[in-house]
Short mmCIF file of the C-alpha atoms (twelve columns), coordinates in Angstrom:
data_MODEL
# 
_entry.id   MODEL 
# 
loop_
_atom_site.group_PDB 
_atom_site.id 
_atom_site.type_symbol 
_atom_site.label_atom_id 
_atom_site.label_alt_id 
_atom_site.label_comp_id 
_atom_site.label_asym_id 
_atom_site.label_seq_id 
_atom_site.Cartn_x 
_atom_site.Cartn_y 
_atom_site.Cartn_z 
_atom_site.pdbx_PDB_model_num 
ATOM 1  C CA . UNK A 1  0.000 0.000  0.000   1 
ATOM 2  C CA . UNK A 2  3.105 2.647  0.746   1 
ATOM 3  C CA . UNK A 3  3.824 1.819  -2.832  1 
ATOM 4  C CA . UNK A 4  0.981 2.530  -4.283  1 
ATOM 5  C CA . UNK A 5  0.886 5.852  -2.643  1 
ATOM 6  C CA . UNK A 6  4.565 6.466  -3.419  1 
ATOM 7  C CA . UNK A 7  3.561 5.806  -7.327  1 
ATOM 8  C CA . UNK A 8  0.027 8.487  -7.348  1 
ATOM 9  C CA . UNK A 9  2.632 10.976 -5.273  1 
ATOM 10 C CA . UNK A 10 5.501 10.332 -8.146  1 
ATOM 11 C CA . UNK A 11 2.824 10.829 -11.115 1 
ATOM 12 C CA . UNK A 12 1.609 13.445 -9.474  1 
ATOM 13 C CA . UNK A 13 4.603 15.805 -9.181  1 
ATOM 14 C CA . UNK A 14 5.728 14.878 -12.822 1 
ATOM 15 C CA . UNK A 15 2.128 16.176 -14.178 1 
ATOM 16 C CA . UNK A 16 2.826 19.530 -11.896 1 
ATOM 17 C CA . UNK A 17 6.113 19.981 -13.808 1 
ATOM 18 C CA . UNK A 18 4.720 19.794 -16.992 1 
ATOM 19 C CA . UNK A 19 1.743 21.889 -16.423 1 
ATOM 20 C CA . UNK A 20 4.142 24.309 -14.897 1 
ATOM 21 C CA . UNK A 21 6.241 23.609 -17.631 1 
ATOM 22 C CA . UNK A 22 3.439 24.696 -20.125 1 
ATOM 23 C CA . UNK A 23 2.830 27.987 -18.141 1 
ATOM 24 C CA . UNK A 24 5.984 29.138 -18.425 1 
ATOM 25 C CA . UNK A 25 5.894 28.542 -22.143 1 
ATOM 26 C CA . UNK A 26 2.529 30.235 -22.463 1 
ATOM 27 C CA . UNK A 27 4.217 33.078 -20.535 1 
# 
């Protein structure tokens, strides 16, 4: 089970890098 929240919490920080990734292009 701390794997499976280790996995949402990895995905989760690479989709906040590219959305932040895509602001800063926008910008």
């Amino acid at each position: 089970m701390g794997v499976a929240v280790y996995v949402v919490l990895t995905v989760a920080v690479f989709a906040l890098l590219g959305l932040a990734q895509k602001l800063v292009e926008r910008l």
